[in-house]
C-alpha positions in Angstrom: 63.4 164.9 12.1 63.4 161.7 9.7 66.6 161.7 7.6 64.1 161.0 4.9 62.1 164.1 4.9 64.6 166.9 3.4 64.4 170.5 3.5 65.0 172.4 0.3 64.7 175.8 0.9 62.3 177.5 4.0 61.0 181.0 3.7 58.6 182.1 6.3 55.9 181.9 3.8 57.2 178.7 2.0 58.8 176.1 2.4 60.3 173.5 -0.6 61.0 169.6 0.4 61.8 166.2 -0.9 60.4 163.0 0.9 63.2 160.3 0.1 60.9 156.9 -1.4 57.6 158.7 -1.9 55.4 158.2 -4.5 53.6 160.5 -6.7 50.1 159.4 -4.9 51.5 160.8 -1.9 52.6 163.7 -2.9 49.7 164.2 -4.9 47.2 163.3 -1.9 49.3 165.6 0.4 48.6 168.6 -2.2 45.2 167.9 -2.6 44.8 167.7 1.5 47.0 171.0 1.1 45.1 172.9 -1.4 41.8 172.9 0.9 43.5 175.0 4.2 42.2 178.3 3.6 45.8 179.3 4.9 47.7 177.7 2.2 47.8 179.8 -1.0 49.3 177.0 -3.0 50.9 173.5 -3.0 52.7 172.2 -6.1 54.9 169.5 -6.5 57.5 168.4 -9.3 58.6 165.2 -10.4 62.0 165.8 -13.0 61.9 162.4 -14.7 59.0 160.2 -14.3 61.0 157.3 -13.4 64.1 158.1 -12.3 62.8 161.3 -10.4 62.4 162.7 -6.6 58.9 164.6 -6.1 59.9 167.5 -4.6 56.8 169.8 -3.2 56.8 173.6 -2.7 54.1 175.1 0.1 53.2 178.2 0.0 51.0 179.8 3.1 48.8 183.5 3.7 50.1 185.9 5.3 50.9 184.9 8.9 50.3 181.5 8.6 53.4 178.8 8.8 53.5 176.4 6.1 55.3 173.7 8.8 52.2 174.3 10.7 49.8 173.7 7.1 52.0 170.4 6.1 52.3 168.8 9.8 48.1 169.1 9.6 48.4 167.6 5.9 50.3 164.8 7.3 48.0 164.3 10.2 44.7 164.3 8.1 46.2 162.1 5.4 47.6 159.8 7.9 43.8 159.1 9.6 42.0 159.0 5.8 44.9 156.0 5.0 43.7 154.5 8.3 39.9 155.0 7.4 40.3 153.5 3.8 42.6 150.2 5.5 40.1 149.7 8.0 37.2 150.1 4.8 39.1 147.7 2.9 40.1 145.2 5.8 36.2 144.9 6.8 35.2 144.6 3.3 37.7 141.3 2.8 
């Protein structure tokens, strides 16, 4: 595991984590990525000081589903739309 992705607190329903040098665009993509698995109940993040502060996001799945399972598919998905969008952008220059 990357020493910059740090568990908070894992439940088998939900887990809490920080991402060390993320941004609130990825944290907010990730949640919106998230929030449309019809096995995740919710995803929420939390910034404590706009500036200064870690986001720190809290999954929370259904019943029977694994929210490491729901964020790994997150990461996946958001990973390819980045790649879609840079290969958009790098045609279009």
């Amino acid at each position: 595991m990357d020493e910059n992705f740090k568990i908070v607190e894992e439940k088998t329903l939900e887990l809490t984590f920080t991402v060390e040098d993320e941004s609130h665009g990825v944290f907010n993509a990730l949640r919106h990525i998230l929030m449309q698995n019809p096995d995740v109940e919710y995803a929420v993040y939390n910034i404590d000081h706009p500036l200064t502060g870690k986001p720190e996001m809290t999954i929370k799945t259904k019943r029977g589903k694994r929210p490491r399972i729901a964020l790994a598919k997150a990461a996946e998905e958001l990973k390819n739309e980045s790649a879609d969008f840079k290969e958009l952008i790098d045609e279009a220059l």
